[in-house]
N, C-alpha and C positions, 0 to 999 in steps of 0.2 A: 232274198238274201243276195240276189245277186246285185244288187243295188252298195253292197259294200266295197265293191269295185269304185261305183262313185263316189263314194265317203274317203278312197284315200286321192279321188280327185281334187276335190276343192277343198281339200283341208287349207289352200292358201291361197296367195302373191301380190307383185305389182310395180310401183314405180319404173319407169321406163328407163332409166339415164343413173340409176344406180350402182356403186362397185361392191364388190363382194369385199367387208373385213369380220365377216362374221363364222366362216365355213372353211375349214380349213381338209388336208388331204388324207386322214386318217381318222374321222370322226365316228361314232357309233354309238347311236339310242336305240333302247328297246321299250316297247312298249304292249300293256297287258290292253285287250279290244275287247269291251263288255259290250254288250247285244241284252235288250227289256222285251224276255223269254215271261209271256202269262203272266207278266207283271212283275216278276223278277230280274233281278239286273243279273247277267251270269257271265261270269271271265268267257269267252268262248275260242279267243286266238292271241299270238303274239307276232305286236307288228315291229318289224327290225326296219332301221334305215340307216346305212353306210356311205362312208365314200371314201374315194380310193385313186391316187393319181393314174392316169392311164395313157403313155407317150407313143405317138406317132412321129410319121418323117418328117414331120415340120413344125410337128407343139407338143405338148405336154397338158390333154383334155383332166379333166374333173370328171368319175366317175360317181353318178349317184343313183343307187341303189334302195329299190325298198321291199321288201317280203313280207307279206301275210300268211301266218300257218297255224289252223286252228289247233287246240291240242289234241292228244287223241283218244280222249275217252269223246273227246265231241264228232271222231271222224267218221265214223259209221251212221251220224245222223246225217248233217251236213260239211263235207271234207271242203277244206281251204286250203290251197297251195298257188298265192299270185305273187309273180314277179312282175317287180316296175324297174328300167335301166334308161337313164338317160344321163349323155355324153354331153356336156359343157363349158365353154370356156370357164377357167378357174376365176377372172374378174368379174366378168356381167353376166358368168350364168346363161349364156346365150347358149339355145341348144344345136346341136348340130345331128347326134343319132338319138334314134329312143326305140326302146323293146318293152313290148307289154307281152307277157307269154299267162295268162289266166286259167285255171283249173277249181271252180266253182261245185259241187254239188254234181259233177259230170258235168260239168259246160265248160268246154275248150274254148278257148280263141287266145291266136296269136297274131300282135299287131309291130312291125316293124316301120319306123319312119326315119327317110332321108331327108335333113332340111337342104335346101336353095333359098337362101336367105336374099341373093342379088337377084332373083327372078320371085321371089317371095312365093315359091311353093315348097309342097312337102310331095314325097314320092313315099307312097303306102302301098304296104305287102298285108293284107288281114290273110288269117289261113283259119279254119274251122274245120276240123277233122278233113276230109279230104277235099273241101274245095281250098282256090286260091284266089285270092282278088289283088290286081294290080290298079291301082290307081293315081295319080297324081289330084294334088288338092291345093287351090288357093287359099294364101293363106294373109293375114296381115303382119306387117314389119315389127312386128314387136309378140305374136305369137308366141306361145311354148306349151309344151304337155305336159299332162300331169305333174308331173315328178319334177321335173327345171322348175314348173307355178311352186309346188310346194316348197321348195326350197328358195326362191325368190323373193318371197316374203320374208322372211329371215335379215333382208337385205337392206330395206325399207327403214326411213326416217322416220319411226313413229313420235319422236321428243320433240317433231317441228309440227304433228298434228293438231287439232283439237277437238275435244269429244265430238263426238257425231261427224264427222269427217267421214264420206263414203268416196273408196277410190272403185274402179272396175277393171278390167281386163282379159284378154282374149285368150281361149287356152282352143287348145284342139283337141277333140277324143273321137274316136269310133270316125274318125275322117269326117267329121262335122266339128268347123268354132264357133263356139256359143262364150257368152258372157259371164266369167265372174266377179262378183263384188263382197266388198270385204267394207264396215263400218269401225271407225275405234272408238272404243267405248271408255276408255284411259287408262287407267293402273288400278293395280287389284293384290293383295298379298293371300295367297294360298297355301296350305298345307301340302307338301307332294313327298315323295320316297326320295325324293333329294333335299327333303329338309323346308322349312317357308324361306318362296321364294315372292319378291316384288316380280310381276309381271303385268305384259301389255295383256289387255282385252280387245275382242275382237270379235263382231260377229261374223258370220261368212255365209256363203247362199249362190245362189243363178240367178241373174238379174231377169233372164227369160220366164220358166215355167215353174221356179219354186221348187226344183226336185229335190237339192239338199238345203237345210238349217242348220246352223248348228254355232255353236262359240269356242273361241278356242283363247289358251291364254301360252303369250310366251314372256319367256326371262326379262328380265329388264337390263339386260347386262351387254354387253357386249355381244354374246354370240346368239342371244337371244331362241333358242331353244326352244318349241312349242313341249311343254307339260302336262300340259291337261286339256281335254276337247269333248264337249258334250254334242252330239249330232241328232236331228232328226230327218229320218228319209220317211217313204212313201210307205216301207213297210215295219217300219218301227223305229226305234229311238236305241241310243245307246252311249258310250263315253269312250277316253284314249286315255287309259294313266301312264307318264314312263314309269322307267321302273329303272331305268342306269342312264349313263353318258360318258363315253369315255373318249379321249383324245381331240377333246374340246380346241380349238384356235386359239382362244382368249382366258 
């Protein structure tokens, strides 16, 4: 289960030389996260992602936020409580802080990262109940974590693709960057709690060792919104319905 931490890794991203007109500074989807329990698909948590202006002495960062908290008739089996934060320019999404603070089934980890984008590294704090690991890590010029990936795709000319188009790109997690890639698979009209929506298809994955599969579909619209995400890891399979959206850009 603790593999769900990677499933809200690569739920996305990409093009390099993109602006942001799709995300704006008050946004909020919630989403219901089924998990294929003995062959049954079972709601088991709800994934929230936000974002939120947040001004400094010299700019005015993009706060983007994501939480996993399973419900709690499920918490006595296995308890979920992960926050994902990461700080970005509001144009390109270029990240600059990111907090991963994880509480898993009793597995702690807190992972803090400072980018140097002129010197192209990341300066990492991991804490694990009482140890602490200082490290700095190179990184590539167009790198981002978790959270910056998942909302970078969002960003992405998918109406200048065509089918089977596979782009890749470099995310960093656990102070290791590894590969993801993303195929577009083209439009799709689905059923969702926001009514049928025309959306892009997309499969998504690690271009290394296979660890996540999974497809996802967003809005076809402007602010383009992931809806729905069917995923396979290493220790089962499962789906992302939203379930609202509010304070949409567009």
């Amino acid at each position: 289960m603790r593999h769900i931490s990677l499933l809200l890794i690569c739920l996305f991203s990409l093009t390099l030389s993109a602006q942001n007109n799709a995300i704006g500074f008050n946004e909020k989807l919630t989403y219901t996260a089924s998990y294929n329990m003995s062959g049954i698909l079972t709601d088991l948590a709800e994934v929230t992602m936000e974002t939120s202006p947040v001004k400094t002495s010299s700019a005015t960062l993009l706060k983007l936020k994501c939480t996993a908290t399973t419900y709690s008739k499920w918490d006595t089996f296995f308890k979920i409580r992960d926050l994902y934060e990461s700080y970005v320019s509001p144009k390109s999404l270029t990240p600059y802080l990111y907090n991963r603070d994880i509480n898993e089934g009793g597995y702690y980890k807190n992972m803090k990262y400072t980018y140097s984008h002129k010197t192209k590294t990341v300066k990492s704090v991991m804490k694990k109940k009482n140890n602490t690991l200082n490290k700095t890590v190179s990184i590539g010029s167009n790198t981002k974590d978790v959270i910056a990936t998942l909302y970078y795709i969002r960003i992405m000319d998918f109406e200048s693709m065509s089918f089977g188009t596979i782009k890749t790109f470099p995310i960093i997690f656990d102070n290791e960057e590894f590969k993801g890639m993303i195929t577009y698979l083209g439009k799709e009209t689905i059923s969702t709690s926001l009514g049928k929506k025309s959306c892009y298809k997309i499969s998504i994955g690690t271009s290394d060792n296979g660890t996540l599969k999974g497809t996802l579909w967003l809005t076809a619209d402007a602010n383009k919104i992931p809806v729905y995400g069917k995923f396979k890891i290493p220790v089962g399979t499962g789906e992302l319905k939203i379930n609202s959206a509010t304070g949409l850009k567009n």
